[in-house]
Z-matrix of the N, CA and C atoms (Angstrom, degrees):
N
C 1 1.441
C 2 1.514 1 108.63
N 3 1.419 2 101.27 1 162.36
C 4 1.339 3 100.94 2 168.55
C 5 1.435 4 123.44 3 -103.96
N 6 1.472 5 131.02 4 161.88
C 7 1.459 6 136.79 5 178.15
C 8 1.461 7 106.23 6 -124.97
N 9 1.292 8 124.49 7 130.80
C 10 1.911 9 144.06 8 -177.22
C 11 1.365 10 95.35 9 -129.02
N 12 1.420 11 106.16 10 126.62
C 13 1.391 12 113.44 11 143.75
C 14 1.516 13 122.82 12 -102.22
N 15 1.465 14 116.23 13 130.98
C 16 1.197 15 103.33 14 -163.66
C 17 1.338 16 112.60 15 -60.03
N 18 1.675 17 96.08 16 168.60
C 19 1.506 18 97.70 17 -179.56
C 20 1.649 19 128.82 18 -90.51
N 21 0.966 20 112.80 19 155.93
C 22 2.056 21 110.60 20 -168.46
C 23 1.497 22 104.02 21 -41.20
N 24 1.528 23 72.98 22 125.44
C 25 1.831 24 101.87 23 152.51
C 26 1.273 25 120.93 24 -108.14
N 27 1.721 26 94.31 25 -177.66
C 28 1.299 27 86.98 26 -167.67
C 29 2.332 28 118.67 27 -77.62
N 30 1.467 29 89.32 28 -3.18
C 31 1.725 30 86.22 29 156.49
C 32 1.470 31 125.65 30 -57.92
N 33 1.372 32 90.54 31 -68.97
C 34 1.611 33 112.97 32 167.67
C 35 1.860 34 109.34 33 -16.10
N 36 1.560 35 96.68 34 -76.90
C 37 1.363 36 88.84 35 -170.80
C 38 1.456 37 114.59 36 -71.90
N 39 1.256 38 135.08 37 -37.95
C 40 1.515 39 116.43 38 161.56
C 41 1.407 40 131.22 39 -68.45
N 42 1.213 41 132.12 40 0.40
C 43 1.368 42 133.41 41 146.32
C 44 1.926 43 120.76 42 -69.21
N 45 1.424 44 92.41 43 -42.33
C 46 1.180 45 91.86 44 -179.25
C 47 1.756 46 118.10 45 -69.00
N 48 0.872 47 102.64 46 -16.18
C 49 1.973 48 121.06 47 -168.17
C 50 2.066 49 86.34 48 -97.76
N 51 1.205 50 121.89 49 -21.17
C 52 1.246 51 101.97 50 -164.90
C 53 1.584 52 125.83 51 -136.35
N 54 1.871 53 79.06 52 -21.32
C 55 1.630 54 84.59 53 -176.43
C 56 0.892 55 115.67 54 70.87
N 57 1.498 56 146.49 55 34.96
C 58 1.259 57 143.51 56 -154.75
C 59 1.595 58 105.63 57 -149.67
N 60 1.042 59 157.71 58 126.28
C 61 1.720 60 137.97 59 158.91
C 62 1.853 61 99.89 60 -62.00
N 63 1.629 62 102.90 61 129.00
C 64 0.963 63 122.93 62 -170.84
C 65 1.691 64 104.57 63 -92.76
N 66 1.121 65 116.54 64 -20.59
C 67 2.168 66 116.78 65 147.68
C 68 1.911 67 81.07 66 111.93
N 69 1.217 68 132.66 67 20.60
C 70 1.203 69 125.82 68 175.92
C 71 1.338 70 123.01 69 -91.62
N 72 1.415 71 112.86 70 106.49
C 73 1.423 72 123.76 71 167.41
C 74 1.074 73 119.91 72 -52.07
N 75 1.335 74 119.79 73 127.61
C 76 1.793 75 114.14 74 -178.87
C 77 1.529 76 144.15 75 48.30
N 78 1.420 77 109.38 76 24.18
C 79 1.358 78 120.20 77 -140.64
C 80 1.767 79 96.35 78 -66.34
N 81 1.418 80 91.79 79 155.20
C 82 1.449 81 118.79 80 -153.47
C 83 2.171 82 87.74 81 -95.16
N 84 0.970 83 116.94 82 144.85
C 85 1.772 84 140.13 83 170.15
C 86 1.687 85 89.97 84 -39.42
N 87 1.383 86 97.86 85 134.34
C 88 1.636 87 118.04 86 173.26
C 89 1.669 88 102.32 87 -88.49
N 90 1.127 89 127.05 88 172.47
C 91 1.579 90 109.30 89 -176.90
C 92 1.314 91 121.60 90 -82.83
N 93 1.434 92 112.39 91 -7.53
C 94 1.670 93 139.42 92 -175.96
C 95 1.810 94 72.09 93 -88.82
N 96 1.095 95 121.92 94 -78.62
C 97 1.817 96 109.93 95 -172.92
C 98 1.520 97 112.36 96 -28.21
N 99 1.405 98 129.40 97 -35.28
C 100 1.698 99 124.27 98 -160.88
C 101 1.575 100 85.62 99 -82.08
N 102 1.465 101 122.27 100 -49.21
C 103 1.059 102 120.95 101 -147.87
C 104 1.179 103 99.03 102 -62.87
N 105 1.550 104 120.94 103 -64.51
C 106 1.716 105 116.12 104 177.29
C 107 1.432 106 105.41 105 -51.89
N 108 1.412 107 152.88 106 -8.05
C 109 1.736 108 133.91 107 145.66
C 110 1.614 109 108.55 108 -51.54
N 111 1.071 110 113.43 109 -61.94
C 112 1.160 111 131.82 110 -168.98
C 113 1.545 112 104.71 111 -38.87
N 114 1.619 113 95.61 112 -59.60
C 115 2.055 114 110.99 113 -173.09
C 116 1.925 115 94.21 114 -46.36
N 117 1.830 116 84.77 115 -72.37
C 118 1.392 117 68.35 116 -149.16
C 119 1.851 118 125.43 117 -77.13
N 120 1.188 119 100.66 118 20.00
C 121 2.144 120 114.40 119 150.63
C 122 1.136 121 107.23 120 -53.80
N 123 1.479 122 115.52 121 -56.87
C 124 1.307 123 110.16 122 -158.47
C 125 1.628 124 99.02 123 -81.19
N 126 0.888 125 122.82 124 -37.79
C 127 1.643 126 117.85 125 -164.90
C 128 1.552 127 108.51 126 -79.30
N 129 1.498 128 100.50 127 -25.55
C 130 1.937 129 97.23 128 158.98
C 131 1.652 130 115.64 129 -97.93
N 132 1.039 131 128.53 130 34.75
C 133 1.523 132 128.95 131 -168.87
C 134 1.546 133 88.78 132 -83.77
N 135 1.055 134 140.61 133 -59.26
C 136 1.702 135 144.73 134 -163.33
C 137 1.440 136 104.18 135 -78.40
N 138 1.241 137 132.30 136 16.35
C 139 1.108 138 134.69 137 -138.43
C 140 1.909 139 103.56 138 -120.18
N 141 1.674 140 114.51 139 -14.90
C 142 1.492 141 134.88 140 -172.83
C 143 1.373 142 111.19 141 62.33
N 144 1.599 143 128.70 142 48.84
C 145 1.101 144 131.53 143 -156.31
C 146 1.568 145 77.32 144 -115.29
N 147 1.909 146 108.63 145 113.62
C 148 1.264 147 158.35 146 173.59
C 149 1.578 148 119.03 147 -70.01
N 150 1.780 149 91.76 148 -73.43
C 151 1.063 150 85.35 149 -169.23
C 152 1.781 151 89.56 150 -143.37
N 153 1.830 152 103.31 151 157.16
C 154 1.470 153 115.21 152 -178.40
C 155 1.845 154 138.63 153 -123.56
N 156 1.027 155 81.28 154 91.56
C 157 1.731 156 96.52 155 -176.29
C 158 1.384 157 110.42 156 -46.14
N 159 1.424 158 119.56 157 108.08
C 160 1.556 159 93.09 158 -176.46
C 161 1.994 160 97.41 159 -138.21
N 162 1.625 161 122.79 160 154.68
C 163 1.010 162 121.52 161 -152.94
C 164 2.407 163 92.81 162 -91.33
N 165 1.070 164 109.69 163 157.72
C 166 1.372 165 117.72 164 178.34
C 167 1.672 166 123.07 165 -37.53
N 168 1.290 167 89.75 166 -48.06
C 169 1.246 168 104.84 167 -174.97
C 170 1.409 169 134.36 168 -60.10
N 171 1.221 170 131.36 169 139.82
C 172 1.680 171 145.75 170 -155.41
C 173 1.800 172 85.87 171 -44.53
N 174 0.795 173 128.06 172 -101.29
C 175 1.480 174 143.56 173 -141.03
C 176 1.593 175 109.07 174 -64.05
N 177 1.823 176 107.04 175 -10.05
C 178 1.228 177 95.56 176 160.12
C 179 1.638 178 132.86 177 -108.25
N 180 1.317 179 69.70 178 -0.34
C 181 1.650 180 93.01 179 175.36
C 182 2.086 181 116.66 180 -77.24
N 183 1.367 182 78.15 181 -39.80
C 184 1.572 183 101.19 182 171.36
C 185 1.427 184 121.41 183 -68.57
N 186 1.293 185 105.98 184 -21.62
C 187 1.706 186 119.32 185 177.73
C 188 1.678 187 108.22 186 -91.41
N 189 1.336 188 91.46 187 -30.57
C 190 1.710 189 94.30 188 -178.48
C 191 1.604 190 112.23 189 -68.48
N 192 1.136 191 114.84 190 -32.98
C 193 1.763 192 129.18 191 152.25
C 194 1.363 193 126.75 192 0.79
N 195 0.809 194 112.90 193 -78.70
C 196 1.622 195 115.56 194 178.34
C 197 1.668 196 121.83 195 -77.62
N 198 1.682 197 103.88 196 -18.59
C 199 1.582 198 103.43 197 159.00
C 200 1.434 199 116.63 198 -65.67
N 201 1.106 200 119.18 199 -33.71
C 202 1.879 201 126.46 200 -172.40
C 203 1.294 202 106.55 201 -72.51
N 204 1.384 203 129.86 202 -4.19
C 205 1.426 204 155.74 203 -173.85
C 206 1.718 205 116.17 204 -81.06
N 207 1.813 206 94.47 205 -42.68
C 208 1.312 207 103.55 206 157.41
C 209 1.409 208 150.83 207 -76.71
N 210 1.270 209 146.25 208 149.27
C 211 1.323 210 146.19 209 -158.56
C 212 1.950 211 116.72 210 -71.28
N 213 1.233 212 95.22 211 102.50
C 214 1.624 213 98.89 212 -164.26
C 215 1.331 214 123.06 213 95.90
N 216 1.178 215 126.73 214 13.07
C 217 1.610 216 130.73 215 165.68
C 218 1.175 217 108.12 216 -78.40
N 219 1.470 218 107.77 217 127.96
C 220 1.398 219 119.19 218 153.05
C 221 1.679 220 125.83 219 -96.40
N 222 1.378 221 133.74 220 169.44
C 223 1.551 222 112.57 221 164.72
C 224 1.447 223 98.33 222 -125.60
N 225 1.144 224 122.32 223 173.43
C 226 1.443 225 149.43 224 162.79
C 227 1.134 226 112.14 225 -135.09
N 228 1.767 227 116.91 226 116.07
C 229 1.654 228 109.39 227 159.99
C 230 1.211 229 111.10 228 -89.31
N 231 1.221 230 111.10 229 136.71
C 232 2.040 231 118.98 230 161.60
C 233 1.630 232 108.52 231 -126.62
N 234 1.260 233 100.90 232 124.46
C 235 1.325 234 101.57 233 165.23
C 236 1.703 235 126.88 234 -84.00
N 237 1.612 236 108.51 235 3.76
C 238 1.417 237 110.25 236 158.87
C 239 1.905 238 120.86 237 -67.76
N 240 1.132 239 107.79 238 -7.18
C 241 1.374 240 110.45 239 173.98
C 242 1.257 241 114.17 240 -116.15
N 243 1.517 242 123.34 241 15.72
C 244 1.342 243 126.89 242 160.97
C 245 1.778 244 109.63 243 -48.17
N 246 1.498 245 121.98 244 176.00
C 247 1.327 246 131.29 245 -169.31
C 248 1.431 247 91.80 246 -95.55
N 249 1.351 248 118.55 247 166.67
C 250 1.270 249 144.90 248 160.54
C 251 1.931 250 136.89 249 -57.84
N 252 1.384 251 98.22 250 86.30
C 253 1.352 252 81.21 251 -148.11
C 254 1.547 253 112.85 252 -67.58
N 255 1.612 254 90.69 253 143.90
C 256 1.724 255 97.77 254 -173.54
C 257 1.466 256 102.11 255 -114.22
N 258 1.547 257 96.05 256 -45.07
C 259 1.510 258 123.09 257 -144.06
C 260 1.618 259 107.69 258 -121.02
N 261 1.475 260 118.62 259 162.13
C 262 0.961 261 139.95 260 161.47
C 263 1.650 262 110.55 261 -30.10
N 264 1.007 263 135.33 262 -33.52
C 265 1.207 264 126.61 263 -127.82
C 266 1.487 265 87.83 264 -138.94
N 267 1.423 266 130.22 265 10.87
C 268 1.353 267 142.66 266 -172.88
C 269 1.526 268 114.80 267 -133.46
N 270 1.573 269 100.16 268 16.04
C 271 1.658 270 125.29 269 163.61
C 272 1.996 271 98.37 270 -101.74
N 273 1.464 272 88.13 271 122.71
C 274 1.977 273 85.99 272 -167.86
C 275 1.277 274 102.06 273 -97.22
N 276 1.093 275 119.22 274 -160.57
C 277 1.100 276 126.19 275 166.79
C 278 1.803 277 139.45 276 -104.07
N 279 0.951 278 147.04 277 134.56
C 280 1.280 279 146.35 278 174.41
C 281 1.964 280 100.35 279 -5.22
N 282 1.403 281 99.21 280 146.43
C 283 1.582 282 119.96 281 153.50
C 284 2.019 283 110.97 282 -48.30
N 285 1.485 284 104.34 283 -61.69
C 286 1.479 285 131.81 284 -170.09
C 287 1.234 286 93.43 285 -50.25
N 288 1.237 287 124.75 286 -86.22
C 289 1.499 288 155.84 287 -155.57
C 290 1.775 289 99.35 288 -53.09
N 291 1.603 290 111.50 289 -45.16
C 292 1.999 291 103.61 290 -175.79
C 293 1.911 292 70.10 291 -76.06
N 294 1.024 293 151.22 292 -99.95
C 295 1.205 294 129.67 293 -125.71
C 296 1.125 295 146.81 294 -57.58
N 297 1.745 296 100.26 295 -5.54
C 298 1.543 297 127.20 296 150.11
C 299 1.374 298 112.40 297 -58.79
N 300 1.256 299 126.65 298 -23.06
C 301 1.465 300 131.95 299 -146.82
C 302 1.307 301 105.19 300 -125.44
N 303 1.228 302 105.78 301 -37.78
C 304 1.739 303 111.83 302 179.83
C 305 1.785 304 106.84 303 -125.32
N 306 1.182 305 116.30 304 67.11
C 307 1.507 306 106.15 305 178.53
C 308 1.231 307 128.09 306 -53.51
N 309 1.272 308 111.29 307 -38.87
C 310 1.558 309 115.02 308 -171.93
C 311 1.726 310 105.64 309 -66.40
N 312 1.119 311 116.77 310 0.38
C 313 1.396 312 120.19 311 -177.57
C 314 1.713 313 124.70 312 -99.46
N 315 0.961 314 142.79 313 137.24
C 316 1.236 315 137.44 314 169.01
C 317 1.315 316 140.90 315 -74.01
N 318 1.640 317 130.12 316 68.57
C 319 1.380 318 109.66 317 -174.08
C 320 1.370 319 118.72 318 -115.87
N 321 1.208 320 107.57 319 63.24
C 322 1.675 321 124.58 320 163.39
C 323 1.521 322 111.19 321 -58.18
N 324 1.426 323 120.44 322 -63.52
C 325 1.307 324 156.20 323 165.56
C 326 1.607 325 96.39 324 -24.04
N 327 1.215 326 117.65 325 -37.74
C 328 1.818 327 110.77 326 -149.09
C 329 1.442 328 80.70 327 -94.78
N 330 1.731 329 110.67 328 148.56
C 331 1.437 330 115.91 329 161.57
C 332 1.656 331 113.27 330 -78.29
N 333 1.447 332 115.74 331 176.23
C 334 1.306 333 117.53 332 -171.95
C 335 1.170 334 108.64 333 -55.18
N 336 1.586 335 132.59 334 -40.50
C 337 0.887 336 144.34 335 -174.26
C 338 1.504 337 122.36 336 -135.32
N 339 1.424 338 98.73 337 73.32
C 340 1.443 339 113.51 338 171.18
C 341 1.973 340 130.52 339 -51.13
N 342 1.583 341 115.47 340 -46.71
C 343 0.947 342 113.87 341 172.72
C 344 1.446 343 135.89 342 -65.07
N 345 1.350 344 167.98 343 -170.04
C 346 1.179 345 157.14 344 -119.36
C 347 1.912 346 96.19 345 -144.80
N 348 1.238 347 117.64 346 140.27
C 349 1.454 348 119.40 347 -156.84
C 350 1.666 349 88.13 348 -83.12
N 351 1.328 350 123.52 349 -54.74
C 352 1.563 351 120.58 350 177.39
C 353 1.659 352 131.62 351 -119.92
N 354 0.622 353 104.48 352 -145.56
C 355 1.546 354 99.14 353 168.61
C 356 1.197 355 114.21 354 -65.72
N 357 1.650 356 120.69 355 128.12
C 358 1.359 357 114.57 356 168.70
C 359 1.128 358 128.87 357 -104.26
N 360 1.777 359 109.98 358 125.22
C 361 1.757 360 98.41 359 -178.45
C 362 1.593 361 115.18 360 -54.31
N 363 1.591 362 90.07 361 151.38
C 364 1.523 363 111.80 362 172.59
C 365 1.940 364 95.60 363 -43.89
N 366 1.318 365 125.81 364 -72.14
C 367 1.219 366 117.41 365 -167.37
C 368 1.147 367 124.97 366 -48.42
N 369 1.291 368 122.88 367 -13.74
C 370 2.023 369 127.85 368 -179.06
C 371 1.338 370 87.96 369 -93.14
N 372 1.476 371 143.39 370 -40.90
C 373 1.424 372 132.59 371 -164.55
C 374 1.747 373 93.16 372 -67.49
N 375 1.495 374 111.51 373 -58.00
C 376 1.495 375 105.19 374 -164.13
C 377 1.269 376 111.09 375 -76.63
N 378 1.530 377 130.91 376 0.71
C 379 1.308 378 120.16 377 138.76
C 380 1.258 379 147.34 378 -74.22
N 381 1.425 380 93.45 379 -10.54
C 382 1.313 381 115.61 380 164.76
C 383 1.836 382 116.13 381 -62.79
N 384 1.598 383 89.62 382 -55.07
C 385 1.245 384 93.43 383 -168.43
C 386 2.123 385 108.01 384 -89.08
N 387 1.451 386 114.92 385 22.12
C 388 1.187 387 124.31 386 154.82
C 389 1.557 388 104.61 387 -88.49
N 390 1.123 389 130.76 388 -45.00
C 391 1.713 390 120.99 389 -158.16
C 392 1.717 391 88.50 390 -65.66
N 393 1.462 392 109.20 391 -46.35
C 394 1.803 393 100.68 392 -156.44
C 395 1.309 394 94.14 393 -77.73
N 396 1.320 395 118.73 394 -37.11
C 397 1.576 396 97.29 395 170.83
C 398 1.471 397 117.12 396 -38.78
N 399 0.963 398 120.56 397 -65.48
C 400 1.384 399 148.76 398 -155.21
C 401 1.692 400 90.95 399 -58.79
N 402 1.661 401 114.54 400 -80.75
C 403 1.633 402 102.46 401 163.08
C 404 1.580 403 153.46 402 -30.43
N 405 1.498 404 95.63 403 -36.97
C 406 1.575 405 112.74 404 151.76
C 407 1.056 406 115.18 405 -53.82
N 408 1.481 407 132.65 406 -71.89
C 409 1.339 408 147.84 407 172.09
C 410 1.574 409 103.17 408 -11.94
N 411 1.313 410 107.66 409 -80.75
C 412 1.660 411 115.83 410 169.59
C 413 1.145 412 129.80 411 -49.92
N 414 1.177 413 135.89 412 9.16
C 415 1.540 414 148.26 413 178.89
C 416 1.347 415 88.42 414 -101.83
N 417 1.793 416 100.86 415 137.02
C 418 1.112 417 100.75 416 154.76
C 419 1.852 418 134.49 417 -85.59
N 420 1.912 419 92.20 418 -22.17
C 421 1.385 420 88.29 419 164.67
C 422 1.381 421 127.21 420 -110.87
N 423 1.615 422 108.54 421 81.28
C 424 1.558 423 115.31 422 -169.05
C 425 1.547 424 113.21 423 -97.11
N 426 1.578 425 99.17 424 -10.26
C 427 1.683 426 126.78 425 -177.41
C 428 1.961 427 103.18 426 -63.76
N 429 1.459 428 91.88 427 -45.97
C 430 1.213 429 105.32 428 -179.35
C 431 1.359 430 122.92 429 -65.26
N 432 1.257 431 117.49 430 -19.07
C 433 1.730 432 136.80 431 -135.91
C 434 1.687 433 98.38 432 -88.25
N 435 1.099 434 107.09 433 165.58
C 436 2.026 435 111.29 434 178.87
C 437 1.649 436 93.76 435 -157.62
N 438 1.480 437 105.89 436 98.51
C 439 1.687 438 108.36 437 155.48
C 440 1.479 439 120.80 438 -75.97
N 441 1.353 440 110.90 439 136.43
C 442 1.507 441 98.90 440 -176.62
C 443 1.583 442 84.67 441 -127.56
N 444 1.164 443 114.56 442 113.49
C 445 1.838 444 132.12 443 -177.09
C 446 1.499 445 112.66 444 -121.18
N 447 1.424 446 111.11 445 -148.11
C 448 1.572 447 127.06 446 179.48
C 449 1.566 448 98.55 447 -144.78
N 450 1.784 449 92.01 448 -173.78
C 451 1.468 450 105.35 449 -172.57
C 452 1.391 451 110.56 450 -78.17
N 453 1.180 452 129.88 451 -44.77
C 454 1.470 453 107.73 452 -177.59
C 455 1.119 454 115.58 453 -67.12
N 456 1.433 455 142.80 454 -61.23
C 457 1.469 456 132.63 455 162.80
C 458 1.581 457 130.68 456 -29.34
N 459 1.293 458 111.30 457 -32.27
C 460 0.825 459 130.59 458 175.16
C 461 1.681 460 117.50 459 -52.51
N 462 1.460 461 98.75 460 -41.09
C 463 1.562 462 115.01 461 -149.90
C 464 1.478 463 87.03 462 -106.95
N 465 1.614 464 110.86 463 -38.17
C 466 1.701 465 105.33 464 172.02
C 467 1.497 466 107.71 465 -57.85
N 468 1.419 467 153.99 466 -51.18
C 469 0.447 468 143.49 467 138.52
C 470 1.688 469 166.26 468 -25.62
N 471 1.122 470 127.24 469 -25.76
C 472 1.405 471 151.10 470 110.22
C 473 1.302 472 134.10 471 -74.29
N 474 1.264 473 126.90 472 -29.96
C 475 1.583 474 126.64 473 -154.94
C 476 1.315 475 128.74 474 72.81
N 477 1.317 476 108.28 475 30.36
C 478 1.655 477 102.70 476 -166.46
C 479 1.490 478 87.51 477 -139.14
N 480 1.547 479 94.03 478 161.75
C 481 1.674 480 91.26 479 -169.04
C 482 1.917 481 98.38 480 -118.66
N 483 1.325 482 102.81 481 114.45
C 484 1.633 483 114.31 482 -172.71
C 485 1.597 484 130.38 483 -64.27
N 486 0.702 485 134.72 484 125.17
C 487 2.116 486 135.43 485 -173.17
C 488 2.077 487 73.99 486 -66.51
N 489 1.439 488 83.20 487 155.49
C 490 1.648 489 96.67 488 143.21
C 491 1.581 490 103.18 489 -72.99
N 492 1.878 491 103.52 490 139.20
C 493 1.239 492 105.85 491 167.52
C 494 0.907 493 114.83 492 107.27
N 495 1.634 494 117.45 493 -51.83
C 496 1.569 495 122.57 494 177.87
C 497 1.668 496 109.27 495 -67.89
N 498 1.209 497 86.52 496 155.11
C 499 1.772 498 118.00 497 -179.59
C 500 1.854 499 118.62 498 -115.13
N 501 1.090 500 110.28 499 155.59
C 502 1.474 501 105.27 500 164.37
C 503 1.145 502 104.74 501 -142.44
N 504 1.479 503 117.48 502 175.36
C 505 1.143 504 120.43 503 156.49
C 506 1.544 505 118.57 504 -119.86
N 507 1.434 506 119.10 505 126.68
C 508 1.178 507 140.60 506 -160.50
C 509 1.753 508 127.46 507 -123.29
N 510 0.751 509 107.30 508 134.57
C 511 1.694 510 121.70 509 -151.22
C 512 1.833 511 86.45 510 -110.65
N 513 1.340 512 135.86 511 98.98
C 514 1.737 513 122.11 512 173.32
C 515 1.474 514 104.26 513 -59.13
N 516 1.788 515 111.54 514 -65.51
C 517 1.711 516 119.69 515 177.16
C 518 1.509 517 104.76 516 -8.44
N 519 1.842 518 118.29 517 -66.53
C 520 1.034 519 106.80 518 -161.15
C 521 1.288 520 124.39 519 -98.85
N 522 1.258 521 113.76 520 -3.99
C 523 1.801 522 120.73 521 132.03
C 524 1.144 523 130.40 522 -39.94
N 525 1.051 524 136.67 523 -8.16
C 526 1.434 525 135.14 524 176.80
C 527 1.660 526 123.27 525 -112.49
């Protein structure tokens, strides 16, 4: 399978310039953010990417974009692969409100309040990111699969710490 971290928002770039949480709820893809969606579509287009796991939130939803573009993509939202909330910007948004915004998407499924009430320990994130490991694993088409997540999950999950934009390719079986 594959792993995406979405691409920069507008947190991203004012944290990164400041180090600071910039108090942004859900922040929406910077245009350097579309562009890295865009990159890495094209650089996984040959790639048999089926179907797309992608987390609730604005900017990953927005990254998941240009995969749904391709011939035979499906998506799936789960908010079990949402990011880790630390920050401002890891308060999401309503079920109602992404489906105003993202129709073609389904979030019946999501409770009102899918994301995490406070800070979440590191150990609930990387258990988080053990069950889906673990569920991937059991799929037979996980080869096919495209997560589009964040950095802490990300990193709970592999151990590696992701650029916006970047991709990997990831094997769950041998994650476990």
């Amino acid at each position: 399978m594959f792993l995406l971290r979405h691409g920069q928002s507008y947190f991203n770039l004012h944290f990164t310039a400041t180090k600071r949480d910039p108090g942004i709820e859900d922040p929406e893809l910077t245009e350097l953010g579309h562009q890295q969606a865009r990159a890495a579509a094209q650089a996984l287009q040959g790639a048999g990417i089926t179907r797309v796991i992608v987390s609730p939130y604005t900017r990953a939803l927005q990254t998941a974009e240009p995969f749904l573009a391709l011939p035979g993509v499906t998506a799936e939202v789960l908010h079990e692969v949402r990011e880790r909330t630390a920050f401002v910007c890891d308060i999401g948004s309503p079920p109602a409100l992404l489906a105003t915004r993202f129709p073609h998407h389904e979030f019946g499924h999501l409770p009102a309040r899918w994301w995490h009430e406070e800070t979440e320990s590191e150990a609930a994130t990387e258990e988080r990111a053990r069950a889906f490991r673990a569920a991937m694993a059991a799929r037979e088409d996980h080869a096919s699969t495209l997560l589009v997540s964040h950095w802490g999950f990300l990193l709970a999950l592999t151990g590696r710490s992701v650029a916006n934009g970047e991709w990997l390719d990831y094997d769950p079986v041998e994650g476990l």
